[in-house]
KOLZADREN-392073 format. One record per residue: residue in one letter; y, z, x of N, C-alpha, C in turn. Coordinates in steps of 0.2 Angstrom, whole numbers, plus 5000, padded with zeros to 4 digits. Each point is the difference from the previous one (the first is absolute). Layout:
aYZXYZXYZX
...
//
This chain:
x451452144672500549975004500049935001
x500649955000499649955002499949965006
x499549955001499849995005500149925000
x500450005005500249935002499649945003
x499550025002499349955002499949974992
x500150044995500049994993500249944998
x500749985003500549944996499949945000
x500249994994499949924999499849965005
x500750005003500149975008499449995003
x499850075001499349995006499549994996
x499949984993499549994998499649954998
x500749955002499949924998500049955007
x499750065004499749955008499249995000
x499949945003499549984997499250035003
x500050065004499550035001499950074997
x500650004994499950084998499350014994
x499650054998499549984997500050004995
x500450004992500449994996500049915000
x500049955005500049964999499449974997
x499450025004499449974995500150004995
x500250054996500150024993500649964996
x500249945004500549974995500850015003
x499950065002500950015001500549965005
x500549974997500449975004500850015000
x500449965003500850004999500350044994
x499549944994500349994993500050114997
x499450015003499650094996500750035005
x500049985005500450045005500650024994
x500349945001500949994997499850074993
x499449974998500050034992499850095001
x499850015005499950065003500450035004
x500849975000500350055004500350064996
x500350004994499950054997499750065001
x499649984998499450074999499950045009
x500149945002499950015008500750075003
x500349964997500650075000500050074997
x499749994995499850054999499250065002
x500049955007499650055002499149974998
x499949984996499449994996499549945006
x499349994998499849965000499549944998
x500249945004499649924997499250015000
x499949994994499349985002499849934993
x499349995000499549954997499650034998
x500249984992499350054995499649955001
x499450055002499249965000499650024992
x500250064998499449994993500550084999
x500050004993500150044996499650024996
x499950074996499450024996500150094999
x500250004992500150074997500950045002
x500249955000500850015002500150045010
x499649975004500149985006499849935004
x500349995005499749965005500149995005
x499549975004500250015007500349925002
x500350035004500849955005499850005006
x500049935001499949985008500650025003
x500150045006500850005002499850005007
x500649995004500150015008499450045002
x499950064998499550065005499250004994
x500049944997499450014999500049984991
x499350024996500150034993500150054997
x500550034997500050044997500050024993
x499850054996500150004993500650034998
x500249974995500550034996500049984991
x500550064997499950004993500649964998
x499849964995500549974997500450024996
x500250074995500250024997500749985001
x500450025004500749984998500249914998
x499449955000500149924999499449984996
x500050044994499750004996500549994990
x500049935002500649994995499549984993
x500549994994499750014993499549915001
x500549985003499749914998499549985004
x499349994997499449995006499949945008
x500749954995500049965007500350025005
x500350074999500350005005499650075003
x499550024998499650055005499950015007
x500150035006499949965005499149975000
x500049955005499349974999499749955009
x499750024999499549965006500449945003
x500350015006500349935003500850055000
x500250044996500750015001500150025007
x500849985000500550055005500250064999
x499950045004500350074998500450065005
x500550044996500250075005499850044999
x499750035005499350074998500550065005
x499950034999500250075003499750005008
x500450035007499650005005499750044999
x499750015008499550044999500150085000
x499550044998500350085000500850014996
x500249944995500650034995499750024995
x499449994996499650024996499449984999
x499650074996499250004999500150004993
x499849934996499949965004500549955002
x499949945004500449975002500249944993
x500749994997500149964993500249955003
x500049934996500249944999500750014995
x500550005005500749994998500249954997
x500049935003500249974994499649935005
x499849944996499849955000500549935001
x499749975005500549935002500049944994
x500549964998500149974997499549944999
x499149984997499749965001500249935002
x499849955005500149934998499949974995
x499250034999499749974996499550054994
x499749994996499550044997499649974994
x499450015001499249964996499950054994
x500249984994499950054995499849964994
x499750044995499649964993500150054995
x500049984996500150034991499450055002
x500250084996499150035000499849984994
x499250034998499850014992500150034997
x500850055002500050044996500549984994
x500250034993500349964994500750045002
x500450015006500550025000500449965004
x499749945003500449925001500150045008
x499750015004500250055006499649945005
x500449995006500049985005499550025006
x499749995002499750035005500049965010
x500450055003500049955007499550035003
x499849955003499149985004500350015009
x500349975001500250015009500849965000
x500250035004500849995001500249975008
x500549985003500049945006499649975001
x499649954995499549965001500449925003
x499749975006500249945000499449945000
x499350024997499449954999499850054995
x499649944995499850034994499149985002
x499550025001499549955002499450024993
x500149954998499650024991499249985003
x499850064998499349975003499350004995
x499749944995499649964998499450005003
x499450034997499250005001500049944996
x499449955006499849944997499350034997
x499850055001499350064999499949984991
x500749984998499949984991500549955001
x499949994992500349934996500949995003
x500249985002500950004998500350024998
x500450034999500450014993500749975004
x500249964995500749965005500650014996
x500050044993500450024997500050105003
x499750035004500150045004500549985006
x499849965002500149985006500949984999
x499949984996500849974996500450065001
x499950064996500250064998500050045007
x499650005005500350045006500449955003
x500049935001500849985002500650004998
x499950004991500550044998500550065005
x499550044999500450085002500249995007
x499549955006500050025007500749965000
x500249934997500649965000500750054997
x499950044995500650054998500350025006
x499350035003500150095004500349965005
x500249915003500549985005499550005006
x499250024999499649985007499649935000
x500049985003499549965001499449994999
x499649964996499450024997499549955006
x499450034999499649955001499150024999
x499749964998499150014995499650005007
x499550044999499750005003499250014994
x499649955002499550004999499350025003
x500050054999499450065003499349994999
x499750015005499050004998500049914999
x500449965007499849944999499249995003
x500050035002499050015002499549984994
x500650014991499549994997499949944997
x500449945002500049955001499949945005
x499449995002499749985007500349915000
x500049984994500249934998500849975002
x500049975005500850015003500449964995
x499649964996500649964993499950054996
x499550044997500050044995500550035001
x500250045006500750065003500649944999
x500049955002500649945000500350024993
x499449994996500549984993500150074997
x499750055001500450064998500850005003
x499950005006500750025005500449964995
x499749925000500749974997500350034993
x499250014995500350024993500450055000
x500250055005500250065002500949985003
x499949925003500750005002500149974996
x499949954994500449994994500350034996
x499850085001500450054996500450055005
x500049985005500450035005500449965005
x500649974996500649945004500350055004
x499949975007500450025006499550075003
x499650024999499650075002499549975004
x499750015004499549995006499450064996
x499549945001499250024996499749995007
x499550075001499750025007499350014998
x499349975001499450034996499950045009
x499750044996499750055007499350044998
x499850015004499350055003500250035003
x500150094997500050065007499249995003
x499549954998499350035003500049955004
x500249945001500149945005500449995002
x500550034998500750015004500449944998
x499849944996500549934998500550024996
x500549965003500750014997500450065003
x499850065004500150065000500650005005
x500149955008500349985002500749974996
x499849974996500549954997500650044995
x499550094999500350034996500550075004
x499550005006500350055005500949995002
x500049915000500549985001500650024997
x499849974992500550014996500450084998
x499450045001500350064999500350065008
x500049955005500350015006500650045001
x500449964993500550045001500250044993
x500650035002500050024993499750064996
x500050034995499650044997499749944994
x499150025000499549964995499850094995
x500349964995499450024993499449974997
x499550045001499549964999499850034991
x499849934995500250014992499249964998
x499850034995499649994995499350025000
x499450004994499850064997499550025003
x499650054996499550045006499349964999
x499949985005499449965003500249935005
x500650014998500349935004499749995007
x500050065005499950005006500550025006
x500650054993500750015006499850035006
x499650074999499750075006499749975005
x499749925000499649985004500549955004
x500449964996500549975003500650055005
x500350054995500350055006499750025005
x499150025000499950015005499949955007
x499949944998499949945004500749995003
x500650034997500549965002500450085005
x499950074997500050025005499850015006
x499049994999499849995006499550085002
x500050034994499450074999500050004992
x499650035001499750054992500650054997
x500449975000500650064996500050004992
x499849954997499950014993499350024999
x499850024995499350004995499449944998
x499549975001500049944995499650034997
x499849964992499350024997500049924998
x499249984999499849944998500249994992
x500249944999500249964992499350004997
x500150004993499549964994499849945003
x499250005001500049935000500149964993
x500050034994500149994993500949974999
x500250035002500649994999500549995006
x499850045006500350005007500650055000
x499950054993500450065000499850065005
x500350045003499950055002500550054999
x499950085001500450044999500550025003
x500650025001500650015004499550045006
x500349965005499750025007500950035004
x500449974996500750015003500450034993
x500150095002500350014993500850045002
x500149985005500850005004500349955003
x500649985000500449955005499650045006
x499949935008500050075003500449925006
x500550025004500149955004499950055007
x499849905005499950005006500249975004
x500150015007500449965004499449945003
x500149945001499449945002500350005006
x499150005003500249985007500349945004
x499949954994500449935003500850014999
x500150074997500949984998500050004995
x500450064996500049984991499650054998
x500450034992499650044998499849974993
x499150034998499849994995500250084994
x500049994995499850034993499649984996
x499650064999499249994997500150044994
x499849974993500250004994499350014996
x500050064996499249984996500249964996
x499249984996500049954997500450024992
x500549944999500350004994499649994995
x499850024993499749984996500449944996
x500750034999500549964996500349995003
x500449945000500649965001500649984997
x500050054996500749984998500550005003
x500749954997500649965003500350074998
x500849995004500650055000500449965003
x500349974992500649965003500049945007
x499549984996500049955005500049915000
x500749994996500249944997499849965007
x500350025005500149955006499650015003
x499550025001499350015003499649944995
x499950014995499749974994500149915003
x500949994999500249915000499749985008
x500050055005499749975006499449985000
x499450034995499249995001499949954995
x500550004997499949934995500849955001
x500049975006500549985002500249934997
x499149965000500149954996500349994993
x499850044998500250014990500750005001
x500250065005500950015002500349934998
x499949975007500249925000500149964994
x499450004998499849954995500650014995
x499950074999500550044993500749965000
x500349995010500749984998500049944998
x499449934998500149944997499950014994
x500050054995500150034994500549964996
x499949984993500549984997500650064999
x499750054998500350074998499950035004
x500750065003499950035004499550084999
x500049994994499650074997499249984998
x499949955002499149964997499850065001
x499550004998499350064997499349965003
x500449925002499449965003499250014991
x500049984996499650024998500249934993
x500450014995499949954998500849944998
x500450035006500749955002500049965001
x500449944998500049935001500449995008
x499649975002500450015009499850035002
x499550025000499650075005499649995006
x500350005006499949975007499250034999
x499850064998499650055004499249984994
x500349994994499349974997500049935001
x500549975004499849915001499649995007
x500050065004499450045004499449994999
x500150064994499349994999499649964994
x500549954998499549954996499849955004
x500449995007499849945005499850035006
x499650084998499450015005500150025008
x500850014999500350015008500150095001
x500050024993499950094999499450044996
x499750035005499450024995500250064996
x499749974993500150074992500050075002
x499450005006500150105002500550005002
x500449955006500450035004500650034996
x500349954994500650014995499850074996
x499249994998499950054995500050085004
x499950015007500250055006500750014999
x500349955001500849995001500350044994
x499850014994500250014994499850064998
x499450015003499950094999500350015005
x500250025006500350045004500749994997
x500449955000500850014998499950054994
x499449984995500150054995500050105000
x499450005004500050055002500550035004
x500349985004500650025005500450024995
x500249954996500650014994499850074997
x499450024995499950054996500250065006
x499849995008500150095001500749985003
x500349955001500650005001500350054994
x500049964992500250034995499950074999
x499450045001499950044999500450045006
x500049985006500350045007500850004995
x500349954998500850044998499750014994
x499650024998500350054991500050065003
x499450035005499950055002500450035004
x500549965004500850015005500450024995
x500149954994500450024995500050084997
x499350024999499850044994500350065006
x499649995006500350055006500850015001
x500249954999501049995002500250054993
x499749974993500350034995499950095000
x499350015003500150054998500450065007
x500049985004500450005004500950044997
x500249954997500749984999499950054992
x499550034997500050054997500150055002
x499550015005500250075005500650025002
x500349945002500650035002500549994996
x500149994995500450004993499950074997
x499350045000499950065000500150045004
x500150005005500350035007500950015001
x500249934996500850014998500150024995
x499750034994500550014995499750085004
x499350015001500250075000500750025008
x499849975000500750025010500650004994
x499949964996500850004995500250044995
x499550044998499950054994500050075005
x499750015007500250055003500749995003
x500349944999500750035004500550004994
x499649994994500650034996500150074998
x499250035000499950085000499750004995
x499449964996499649994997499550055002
x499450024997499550005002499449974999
x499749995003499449975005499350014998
x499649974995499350055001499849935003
//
């Protein structure tokens, strides 16, 4: 039956508890629908084995995703969605009806050789790429998660974790900075969950909004979510001092509402990072090559050995460093190949598609002649 306490209406005032969890005007409009038909709003917090639980009005509850279980992986429901779930006592179990239209969504190429997508967390509006100073830099990683966080349309921002292990305040300076020369326009945050620096400065940023928290395992995500939710809700286990690896402590999305306002997404560690179409995430993290490209004598340079080339007149006069171009050059490259690869395999899927049902019409056309059929 439906229940009216349910409606969009009421549920975009600003003390309904759905609110913590994100929802406003905009979910309402997009939830009236479903609203009509009796169903109910909630916020996937974590998904696992074709169910999850949905934050809603009267609580958590689980339900099975079977009926929004489509062929194409990015469109799986996933951690952070909007959803219509059956009310309560219309079925054991209770289903997820159909899913709200995403803002936004953080997804990356898999490893697998069938050029397949994978979405990471969905309505993200912070991307917070989080970097152990516990080892070396890698600033061509670092490249590659702004990459995707700039695609997915959220706002990225680094955080440099275990600054405890850095006691030298110029040593910490010139990281930060080598980290903001490859990240134009992103705010670079060095922090200690063990000293607490930085942790206000970060509390802030993710105040509003929903935060996904990104990068690989030993970084320091479960100790960071735990700081910032404010208890022990994730796992941790200690890094390699060798390496500063450690093992998945986080092997689900799981989100949480923050006590300052704002929800977090906590993300196991990625081992890989590959792009998924992410031409325009890419030209943001290398913005300056962007530029340069337009004082190109040709609009097609390759930048490599063109007469009139804005971008190696750069780097012969020392104002662009070689890794930065030579970053820039692998990622565009990479994007291209699973791009290429994403339509052969759309193609190969449309073609055969369009056999199927060319098969479907001669036979419907052989039965209505009074043919027979085997």
């Amino acid at each position: 039956m439906f229940n009216a306490s349910l409606h969009p209406s009421s549920l975009s005032g600003a003390q309904h508890p759905l609110d913590a969890h994100g929802w406003d005007s905009g979910w309402a409009d997009a939830f009236a629908p479903y609203a009509a038909q009796g169903l109910v709003p909630g916020r996937v917090i974590r998904v696992d084995r074709g169910q999850c639980d949905v934050a809603t009005a009267d609580g958590i509850v689980r339900a099975d995703t079977a009926f929004v279980t489509p062929h194409d992986p990015l469109r799986v429901i996933c951690t952070g969605d909007w959803a219509a779930i059956d009310p309560e006592g219309a079925s054991d179990p209770r289903y997820v009806r159909a899913c709200l239209p995403r803002r936004t969504s953080f997804a990356r190429s898999t490893s697998s050789k069938r050029s397949e997508g994978q979405i990471l967390a969905a309505n993200v509006d912070h991307a917070v790429i989080t970097v152990s100073l516990a080892v070396e830099l890698d600033l061509g990683r670092i490249e590659r998660f702004l990459a995707l966080a700039w695609e997915s349309g959220a706002q990225p921002t680094v955080v440099l974790s275990k600054a405890d292990l850095v006691p030298d305040p110029v040593g910490l300076s010139y990281l930060v900075e080598d980290v903001e020369t490859v990240a134009p326009g992103v705010q670079v945050v060095p922090l200690s969950s063990t000293t607490g620096e930085g942790l206000d400065v970060l509390s802030a940023v993710v105040a509003g909004g929903t935060t996904v928290l990104l990068g690989v395992s030993g970084a320091g995500k479960s100790t960071l979510a735990n700081a910032l939710v404010g208890e022990d809700v994730m796992d941790v286990q200690a890094a390699r001092d060798i390496d500063g690896k450690g093992r998945h402590t986080t092997t689900t999305r799981n989100l949480f509402v923050l006590p300052g306002g704002g929800v977090l997404i906590d993300t196991p560690g990625l081992r890989g990072v590959g792009l998924w179409d992410a031409e325009t995430g890419v030209g943001q993290v290398f913005a300056e090559i962007e530029e340069l490209a337009g004082g190109c004598r040709f609009h097609d340079c390759a930048h490599e050995a063109e007469p009139g080339c804005a971008v190696t007149a750069a780097i012969e006069d020392g104002s662009l460093p070689v890794r930065r171009l030579e970053s820039y050059r692998k990622l565009i490259r990479e994007n291209r190949r699973i791009v290429a690869k994403t339509d052969a395999r759309m193609r190969s899927e449309i073609l055969k598609e369009w056999k199927r049902m060319g098969r479907e019409g001669q036979t419907a056309m052989e039965l209505k002649r009074g043919r027979n059929v085997r």
